[in-house]
C-alpha positions as CSV (number, residue, x, y, z in Angstrom):
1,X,19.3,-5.3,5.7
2,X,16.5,-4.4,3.0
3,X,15.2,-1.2,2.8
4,X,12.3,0.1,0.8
5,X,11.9,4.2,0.5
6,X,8.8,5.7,-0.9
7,X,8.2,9.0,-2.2
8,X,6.2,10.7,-4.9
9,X,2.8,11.2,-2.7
10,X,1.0,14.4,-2.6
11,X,-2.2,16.3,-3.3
12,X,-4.0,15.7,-6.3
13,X,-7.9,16.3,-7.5
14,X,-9.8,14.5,-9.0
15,X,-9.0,13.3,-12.3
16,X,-5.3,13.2,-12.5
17,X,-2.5,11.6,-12.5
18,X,0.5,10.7,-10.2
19,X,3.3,8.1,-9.9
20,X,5.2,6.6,-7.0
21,X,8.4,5.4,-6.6
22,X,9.6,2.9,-4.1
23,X,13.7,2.2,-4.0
24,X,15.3,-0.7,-2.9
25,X,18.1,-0.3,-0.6
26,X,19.9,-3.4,0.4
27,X,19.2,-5.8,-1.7
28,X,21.3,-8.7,-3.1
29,X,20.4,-11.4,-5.9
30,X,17.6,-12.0,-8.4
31,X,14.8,-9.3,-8.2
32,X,11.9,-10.5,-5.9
33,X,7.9,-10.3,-6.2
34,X,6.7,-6.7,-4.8
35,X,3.4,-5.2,-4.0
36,X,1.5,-1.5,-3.0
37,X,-1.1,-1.7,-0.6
38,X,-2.6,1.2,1.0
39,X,-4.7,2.4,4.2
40,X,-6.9,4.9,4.2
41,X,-7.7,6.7,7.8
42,X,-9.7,4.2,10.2
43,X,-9.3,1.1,8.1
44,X,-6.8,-1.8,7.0
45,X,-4.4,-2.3,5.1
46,X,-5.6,-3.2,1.7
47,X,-3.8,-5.1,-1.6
48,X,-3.5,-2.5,-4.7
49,X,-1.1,-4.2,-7.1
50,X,1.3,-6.9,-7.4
51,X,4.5,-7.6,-9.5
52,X,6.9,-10.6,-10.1
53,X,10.4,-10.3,-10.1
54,X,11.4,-9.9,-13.8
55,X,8.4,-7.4,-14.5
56,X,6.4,-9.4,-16.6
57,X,3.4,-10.5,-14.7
58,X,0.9,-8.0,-12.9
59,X,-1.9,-8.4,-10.2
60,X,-4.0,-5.7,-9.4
61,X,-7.2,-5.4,-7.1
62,X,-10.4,-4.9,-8.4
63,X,-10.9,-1.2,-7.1
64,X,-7.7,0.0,-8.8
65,X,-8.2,-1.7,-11.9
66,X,-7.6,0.0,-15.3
67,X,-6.3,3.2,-13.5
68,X,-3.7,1.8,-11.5
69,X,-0.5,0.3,-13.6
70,X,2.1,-1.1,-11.6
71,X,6.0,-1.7,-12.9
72,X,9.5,-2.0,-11.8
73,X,13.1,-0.8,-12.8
74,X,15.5,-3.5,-12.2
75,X,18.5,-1.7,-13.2
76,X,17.9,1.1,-10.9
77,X,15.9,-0.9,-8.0
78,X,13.0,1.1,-8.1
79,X,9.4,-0.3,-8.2
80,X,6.5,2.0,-9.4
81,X,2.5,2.7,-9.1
82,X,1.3,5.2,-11.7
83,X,-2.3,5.9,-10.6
84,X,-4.2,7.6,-13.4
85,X,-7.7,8.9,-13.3
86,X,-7.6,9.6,-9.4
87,X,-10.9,9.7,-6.9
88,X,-11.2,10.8,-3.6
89,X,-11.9,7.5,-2.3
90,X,-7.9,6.4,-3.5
91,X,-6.6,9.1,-0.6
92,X,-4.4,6.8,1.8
93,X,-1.0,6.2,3.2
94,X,0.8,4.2,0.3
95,X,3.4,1.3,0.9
96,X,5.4,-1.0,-1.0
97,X,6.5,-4.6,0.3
98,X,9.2,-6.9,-0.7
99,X,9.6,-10.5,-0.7
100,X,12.5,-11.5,0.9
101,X,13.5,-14.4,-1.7
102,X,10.2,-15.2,-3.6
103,X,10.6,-14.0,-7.4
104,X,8.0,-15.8,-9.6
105,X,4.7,-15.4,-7.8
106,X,2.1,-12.2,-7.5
107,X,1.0,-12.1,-3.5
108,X,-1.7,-10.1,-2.6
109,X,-1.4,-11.5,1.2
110,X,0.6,-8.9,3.4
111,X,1.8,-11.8,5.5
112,X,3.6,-13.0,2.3
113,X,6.0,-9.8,2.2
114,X,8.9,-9.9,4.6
115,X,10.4,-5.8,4.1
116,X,7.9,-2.7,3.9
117,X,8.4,0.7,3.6
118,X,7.3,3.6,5.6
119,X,4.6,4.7,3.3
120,X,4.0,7.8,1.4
121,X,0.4,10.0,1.1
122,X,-1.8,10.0,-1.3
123,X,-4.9,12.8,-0.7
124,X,-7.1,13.5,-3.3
125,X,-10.0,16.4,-3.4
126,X,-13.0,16.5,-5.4
């Protein structure tokens, strides 16, 4: 059974930096496409970024954009968001989501993940 673990959410202000981790627990085979989304109190669940399975292509939504970089360990099955340049309106509940056996494609659909994690907050204060 696939696990994903999240940690590295706390309080920052405006302005700076923070990175999340996400471990794999579980998994067997060839890495697999991953993705963060996040939901912020009172609304959905929304796409941040996307990654392939070997690392080398990135999707990321348009509100994250040039702040947000999202990248992957293989060798120590852990999958990372480092958010730079931080604004109150990123404070959410962070998750990462696993394909169960996709590896070559960027989803930005949660219905496309098969494992998520718990999720790990993100408040930020201006």
């Amino acid at each position: 059974q696939v696990q994903l673990v999240e940690s590295g959410g706390r309080l920052r202000q405006t302005g700076d930096s923070l990175r999340l981790s996400c471990l794999i627990v579980g998994h067997t085979g060839s890495p697999v496409s991953m993705g963060w989304y996040r939901q912020a109190p009172g609304k959905d669940r929304v796409f941040v970024a996307a990654i392939n399975g070997v690392g080398n292509d990135t999707a990321y939504a348009a509100a994250v954009k040039g702040r947000f970089i999202i990248s992957r360990d293989n060798a120590k099955n852990t999958l990372y968001l480092q958010m730079n340049s931080l604004k109150p309106e990123d404070t959410a509940i962070y998750f990462c989501a696993a394909s169960h056996d996709y590896s070559h494609g960027l989803y930005s659909t949660p219905g496309l993940y098969d494992y998520w994690g718990q999720g790990t907050q993100v408040t930020v204060s201006s």
